[in-house]
C-alpha positions in Angstrom: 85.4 73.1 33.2 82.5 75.8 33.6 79.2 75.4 35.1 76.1 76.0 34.3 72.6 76.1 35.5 69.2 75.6 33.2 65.7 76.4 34.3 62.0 77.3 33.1 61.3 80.3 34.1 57.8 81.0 35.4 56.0 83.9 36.8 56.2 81.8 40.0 60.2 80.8 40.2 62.9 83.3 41.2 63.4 86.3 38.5 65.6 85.8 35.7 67.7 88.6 37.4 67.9 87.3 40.7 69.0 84.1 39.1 71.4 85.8 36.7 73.1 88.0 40.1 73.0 85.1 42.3 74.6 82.7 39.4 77.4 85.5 38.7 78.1 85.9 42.6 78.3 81.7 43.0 81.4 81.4 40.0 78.7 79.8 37.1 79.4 80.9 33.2 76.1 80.2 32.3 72.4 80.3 32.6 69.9 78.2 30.5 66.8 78.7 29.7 64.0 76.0 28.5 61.5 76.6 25.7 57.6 75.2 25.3 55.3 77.7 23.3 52.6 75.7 24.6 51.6 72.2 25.4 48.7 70.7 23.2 45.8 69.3 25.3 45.4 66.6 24.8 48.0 65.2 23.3 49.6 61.7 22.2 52.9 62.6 22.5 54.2 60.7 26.2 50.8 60.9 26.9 51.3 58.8 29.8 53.8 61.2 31.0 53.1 64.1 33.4 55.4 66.4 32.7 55.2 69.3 35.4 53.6 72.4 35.6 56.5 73.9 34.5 56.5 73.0 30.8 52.5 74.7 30.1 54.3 78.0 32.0 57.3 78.5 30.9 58.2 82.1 29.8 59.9 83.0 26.3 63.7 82.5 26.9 64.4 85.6 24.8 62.8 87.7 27.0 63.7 85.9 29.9 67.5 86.0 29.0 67.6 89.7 27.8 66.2 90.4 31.5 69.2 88.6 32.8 71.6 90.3 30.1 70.2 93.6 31.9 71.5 92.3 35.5 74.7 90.6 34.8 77.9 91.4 33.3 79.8 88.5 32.5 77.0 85.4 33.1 76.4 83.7 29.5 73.1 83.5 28.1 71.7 80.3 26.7 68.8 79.1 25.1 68.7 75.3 26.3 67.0 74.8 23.8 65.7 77.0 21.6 62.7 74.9 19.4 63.9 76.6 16.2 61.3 74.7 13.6 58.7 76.1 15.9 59.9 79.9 14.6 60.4 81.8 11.9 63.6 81.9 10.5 64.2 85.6 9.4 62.8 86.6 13.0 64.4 84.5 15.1 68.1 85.3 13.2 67.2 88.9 14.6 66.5 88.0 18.2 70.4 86.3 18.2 71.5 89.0 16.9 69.5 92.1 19.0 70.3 89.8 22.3 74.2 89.4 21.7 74.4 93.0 21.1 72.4 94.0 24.4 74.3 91.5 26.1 77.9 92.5 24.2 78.4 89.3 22.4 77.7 86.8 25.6 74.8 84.5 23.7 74.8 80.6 23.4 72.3 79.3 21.0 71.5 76.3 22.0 68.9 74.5 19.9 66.9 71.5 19.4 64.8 70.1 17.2 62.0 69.1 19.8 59.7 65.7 20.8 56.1 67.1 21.0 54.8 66.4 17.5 51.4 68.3 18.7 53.4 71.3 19.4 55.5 71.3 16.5 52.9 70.7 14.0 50.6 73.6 15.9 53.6 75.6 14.3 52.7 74.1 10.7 55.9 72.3 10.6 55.7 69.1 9.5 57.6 66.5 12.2 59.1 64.0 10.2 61.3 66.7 8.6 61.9 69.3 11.2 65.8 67.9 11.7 66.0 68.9 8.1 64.1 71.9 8.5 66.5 73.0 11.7 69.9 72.3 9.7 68.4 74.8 6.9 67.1 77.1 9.0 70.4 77.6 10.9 72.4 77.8 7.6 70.1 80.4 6.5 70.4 81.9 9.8 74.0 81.8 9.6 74.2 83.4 6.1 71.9 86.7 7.9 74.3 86.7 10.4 77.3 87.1 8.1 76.6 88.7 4.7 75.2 92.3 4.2 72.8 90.8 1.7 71.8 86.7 2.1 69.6 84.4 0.2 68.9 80.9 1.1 67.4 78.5 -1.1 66.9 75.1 0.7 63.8 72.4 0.2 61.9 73.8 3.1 63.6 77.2 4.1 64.2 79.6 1.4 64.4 83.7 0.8 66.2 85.5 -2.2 68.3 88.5 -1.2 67.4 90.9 1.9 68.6 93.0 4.2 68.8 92.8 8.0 70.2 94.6 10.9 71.9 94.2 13.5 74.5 91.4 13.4 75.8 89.8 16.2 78.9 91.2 18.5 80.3 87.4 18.5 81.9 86.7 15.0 81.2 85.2 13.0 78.4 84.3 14.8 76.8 82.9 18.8 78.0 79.5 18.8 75.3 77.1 17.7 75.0 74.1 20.1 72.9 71.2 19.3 71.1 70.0 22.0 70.3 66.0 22.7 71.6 62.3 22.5 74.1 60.7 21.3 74.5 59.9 18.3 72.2 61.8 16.3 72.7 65.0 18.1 76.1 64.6 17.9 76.3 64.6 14.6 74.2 67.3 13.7 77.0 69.1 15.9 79.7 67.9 14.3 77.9 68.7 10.5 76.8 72.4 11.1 77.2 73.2 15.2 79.8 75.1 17.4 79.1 72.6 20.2 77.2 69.8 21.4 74.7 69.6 24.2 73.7 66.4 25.8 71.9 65.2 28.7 74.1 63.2 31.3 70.8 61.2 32.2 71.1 60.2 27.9 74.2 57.0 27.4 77.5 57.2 29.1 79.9 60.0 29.0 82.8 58.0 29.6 81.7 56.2 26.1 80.2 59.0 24.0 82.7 61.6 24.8 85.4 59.9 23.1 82.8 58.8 20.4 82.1 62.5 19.7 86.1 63.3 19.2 86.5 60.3 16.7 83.2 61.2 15.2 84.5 64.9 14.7 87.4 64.0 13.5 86.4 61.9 10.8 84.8 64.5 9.4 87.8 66.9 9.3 86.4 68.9 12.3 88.7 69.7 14.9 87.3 68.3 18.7 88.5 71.1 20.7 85.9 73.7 18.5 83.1 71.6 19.4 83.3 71.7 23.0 80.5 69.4 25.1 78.5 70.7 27.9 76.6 68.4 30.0 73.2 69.0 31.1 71.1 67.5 33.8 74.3 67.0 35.7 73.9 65.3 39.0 74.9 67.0 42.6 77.8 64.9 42.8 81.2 65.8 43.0 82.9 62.3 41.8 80.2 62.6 38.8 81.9 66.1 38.2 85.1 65.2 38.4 85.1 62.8 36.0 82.9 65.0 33.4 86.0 67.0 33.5 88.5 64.8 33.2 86.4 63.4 30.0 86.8 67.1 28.8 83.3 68.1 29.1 83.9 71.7 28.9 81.2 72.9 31.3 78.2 70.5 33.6 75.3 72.2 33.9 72.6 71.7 36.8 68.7 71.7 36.2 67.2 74.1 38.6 63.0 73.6 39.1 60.7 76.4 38.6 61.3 77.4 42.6 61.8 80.8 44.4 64.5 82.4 45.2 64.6 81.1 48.8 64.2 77.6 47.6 67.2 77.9 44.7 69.6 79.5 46.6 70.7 76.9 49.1 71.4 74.7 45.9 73.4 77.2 44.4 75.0 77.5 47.4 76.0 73.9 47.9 76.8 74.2 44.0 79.1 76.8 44.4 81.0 74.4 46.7 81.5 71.9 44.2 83.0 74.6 41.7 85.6 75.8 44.2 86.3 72.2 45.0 87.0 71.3 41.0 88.9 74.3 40.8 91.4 73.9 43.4 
């Protein structure tokens, strides 16, 4: 099992490259990086809820994550998530592309289909059909990646034929990793995903993981290509353990918006566990 760590990145946390060179250093595969455009004010969505500074300042994960690319040499880079239905399609098939091939093919597009219906619908996408909207957008997406010249013609996303450079290093294509709960995430994974990302906080993993196998497999997809990383995984050893013995194949840890001298004790004590789970 890999690990991971996810994070907003603010102009007050620790740098994206400090992070990436201090993840690479501690034995992680992977750093993950959140996405808000903006958070409406006020709004009605968990209106009650106060989400943390962090979500009105977090920083654009592409940028963020090419700055890591720039500072690492094996670290992944992940968006965790990406809000694709607040993006344009076309655009945002070029960002995956431009930041696997500055990073040499070490992208993880992780993506989501978001829960702030005043945010999404700032974007003029309407909420009630943004899953529909994300599965189109990423076969369109897909098709850009692949073929020299792609249409797409779905009910919401839809292009005739054009041209677009570059295409990813990773063929044929990042793997696409559907982030959230079980079961609806998961089978958005298992219908057009190279992975499935939930939340350990979300159900039990001892009964959705092998939910998610039988779910794949009833749909003629093989379990080992959708491999399951847990996010929000707790600082606990015994917790780890068993994550892996599930066959999660990486826990990831959610880091808060701190500095450098703040994070790296955790990563520290994290870097313990890994040794200890393997051997």
């Amino acid at each position: 099992m890999e690990f991971g760590a996810s994070i907003f990145f603010t102009d007050y946390s620790i740098t994206p490259a400090e992070l990436g060179q201090a993840l690479e250093e501690r034995g992680f595969d992977s750093v993950w990086a959140a996405e808000h455009s903006h958070i409406p004010v006020p709004r009605k969505t968990r209106a009650d809820q106060d989400l943390g500074k962090r979500y009105y300042d977090v920083m654009d994960p592409f940028v963020t994550l090419t700055a890591v690319a720039c500072a690492t040499k094996r670290l992944k880079l992940a968006t965790g998530i990406c809000l694709v239905i607040q993006r344009d399609t076309i655009q945002t098939a070029k960002l995956v592309a431009s930041i696997d091939q500055v990073s040499g093919g070490r992208f993880l597009f992780g993506i989501g289909g978001g829960w702030n219906q005043e945010e999404i619908e700032n974007h003029g996408t309407a909420f009630s059909s943004r899953m529909q909207k994300m599965r189109e957008q990423i076969e369109a997406m897909k098709a850009i990646w692949t073929q020299e010249t792609p249409e797409y013609h779905g009910e919401i996303v839809k292009f005739d034929t054009i041209q677009t450079w570059p295409k990813p290093v990773q063929k044929p294509h990042p793997p696409v990793i559907l982030g959230g709960a079980f079961p609806w995430a998961a089978r958005r994974a298992v219908r057009y995903g190279d992975g499935w990302y939930p939340n350990a906080a979300s159900g039990k993993p001892e009964e959705y993981m092998p939910a998610f196998r039988k779910m794949a497999q009833e749909a003629g997809r093989d379990p080992a290509s959708l491999p399951v990383t847990i996010g929000g995984s707790p600082d606990d050893p015994d917790a780890l353990k068993r994550f892996r013995d599930l066959g999660a194949a990486r826990a990831v840890v959610t880091l808060m918006s701190e500095t450098r001298d703040q994070l790296l004790p955790v990563l520290d004590r994290w870097a313990g566990h890994i040794r200890q789970l393997r051997g």
